[in-house]
C-alpha positions as CSV (number, residue, x, y, z in Angstrom):
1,X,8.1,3.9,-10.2
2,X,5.6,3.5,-7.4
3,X,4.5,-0.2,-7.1
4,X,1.4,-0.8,-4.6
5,X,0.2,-3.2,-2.6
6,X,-3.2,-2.8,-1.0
7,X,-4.0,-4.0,2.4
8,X,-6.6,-6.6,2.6
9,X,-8.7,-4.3,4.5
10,X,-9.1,-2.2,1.4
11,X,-11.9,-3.5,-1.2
12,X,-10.4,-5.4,-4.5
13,X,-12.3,-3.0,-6.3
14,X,-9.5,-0.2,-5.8
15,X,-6.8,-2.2,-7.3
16,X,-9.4,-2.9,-10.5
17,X,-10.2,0.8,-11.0
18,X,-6.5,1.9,-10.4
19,X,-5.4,-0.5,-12.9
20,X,-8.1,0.5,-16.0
21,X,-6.8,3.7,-15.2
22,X,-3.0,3.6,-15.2
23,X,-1.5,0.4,-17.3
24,X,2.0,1.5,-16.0
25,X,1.1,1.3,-12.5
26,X,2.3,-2.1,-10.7
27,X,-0.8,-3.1,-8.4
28,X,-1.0,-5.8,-5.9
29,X,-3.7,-6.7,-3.9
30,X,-3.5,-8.7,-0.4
31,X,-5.8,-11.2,-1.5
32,X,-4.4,-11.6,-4.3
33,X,-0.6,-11.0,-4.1
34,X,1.3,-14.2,-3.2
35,X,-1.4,-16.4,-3.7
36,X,-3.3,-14.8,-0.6
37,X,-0.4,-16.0,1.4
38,X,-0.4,-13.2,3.7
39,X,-3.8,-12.8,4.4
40,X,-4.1,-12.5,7.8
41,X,-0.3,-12.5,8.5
42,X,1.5,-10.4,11.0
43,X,2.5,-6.5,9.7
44,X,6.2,-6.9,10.0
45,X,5.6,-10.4,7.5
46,X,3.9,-8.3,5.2
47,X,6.0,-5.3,5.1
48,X,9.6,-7.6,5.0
49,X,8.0,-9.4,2.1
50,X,6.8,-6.3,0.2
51,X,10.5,-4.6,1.0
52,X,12.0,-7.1,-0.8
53,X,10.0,-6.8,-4.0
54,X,9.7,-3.1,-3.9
55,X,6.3,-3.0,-3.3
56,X,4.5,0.3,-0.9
57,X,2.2,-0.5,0.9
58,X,-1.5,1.6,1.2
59,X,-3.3,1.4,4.3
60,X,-5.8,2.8,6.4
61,X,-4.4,1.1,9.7
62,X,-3.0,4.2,11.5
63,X,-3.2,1.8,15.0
64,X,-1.0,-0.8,14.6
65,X,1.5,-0.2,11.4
66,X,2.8,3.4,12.9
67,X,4.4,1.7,16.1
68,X,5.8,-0.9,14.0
69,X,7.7,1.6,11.6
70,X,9.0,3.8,14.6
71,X,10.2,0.1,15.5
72,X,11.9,-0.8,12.2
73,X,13.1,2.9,12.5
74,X,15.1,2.7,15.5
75,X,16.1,-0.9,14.9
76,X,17.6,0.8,11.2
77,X,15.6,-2.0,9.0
78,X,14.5,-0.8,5.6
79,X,11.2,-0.8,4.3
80,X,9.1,-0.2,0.9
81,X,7.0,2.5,2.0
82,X,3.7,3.2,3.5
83,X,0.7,5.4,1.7
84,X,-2.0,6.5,5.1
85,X,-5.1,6.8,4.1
86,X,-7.4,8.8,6.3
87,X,-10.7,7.5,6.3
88,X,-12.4,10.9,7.5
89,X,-10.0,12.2,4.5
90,X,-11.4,9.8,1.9
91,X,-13.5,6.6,3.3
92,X,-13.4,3.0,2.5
93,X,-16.5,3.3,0.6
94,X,-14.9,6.3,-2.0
95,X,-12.8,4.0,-3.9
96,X,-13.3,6.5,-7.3
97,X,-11.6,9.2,-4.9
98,X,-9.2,6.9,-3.7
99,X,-8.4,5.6,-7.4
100,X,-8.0,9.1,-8.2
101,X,-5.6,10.6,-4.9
102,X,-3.3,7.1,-6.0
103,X,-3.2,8.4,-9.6
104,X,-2.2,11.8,-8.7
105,X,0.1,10.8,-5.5
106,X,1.6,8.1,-8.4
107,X,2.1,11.3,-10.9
108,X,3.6,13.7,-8.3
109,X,6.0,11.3,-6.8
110,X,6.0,8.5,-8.3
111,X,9.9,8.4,-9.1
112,X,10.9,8.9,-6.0
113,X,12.4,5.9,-3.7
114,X,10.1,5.0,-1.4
115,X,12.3,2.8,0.8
C-alpha cells in the first residue's frame, strides 16, 4: 500500500482532501508527522526517517532532492520513494487536481514497493 508523506512545502489542505477521499490511504503531513520534528530539517533526515516507516515522499522540489537520490543511489542506500510533482503539470494552488492524480497514482500502483 502506498503511504505518503507530504513535504512541508505542499499546503495541509492536500493531505485533508486526500484523506476524505481515500480512508485506506496512510497520509502524513510534514507539519504534522513526527510532531513537526522535521520541519525545516535537512532532505537526507527526512527521507532516512520516512524509509524506515515506509512512508513516500511527494514533492515538488526537483532542485535539491534529485542530486540527493543519484547520491543514495550510488552510495546503494535504500529509500521509500519519491512522487515529483511538476508544478507547470499541476500547481501548488490545484490541490483538487493534485488530490485527484494521488488517488489515481494510489489506484494504479499503489501495491507496488516503492523502496
Amino acid at each position: 500500500m502506498l503511504k505518503l508523506l507530504l513535504d512541508e512545502h505542499i499546503s495541509p489542505d492536500l493531505a485533508d482532501g486526500l484523506r476524505r477521499r481515500s480512508r485506506s490511504m496512510v497520509i502524513h503531513w510534514m507539519g504534522e508527522w513526527e510532531g513537526g520534528e522535521f520541519l525545516g530539517k535537512e532532505d537526507s533526515a527526512c527521507l532516512l526517517e520516512a524509509a524506515k516507516q515506509g512512508l513516500t515522499l511527494v514533492t515538488y522540489d526537483r532542485r535539491t532532492i534529485p542530486p540527493l537520490l543519484k547520491t543514495w543511489a550510488e552510495e546503494e542506500r535504500r529509500h521509500g520513494g519519491v512522487i515529483f510533482v511538476d508544478e507547470k503539470t499541476i500547481s501548488p494552488p490545484a490541490i483538487g487536481d493534485l488530490v485527484r492524480a494521488l488517488i489515481q497514482l494510489s489506484k494504479e500502483t499503489g501495491k507496488r514497493d516503492w523502496a
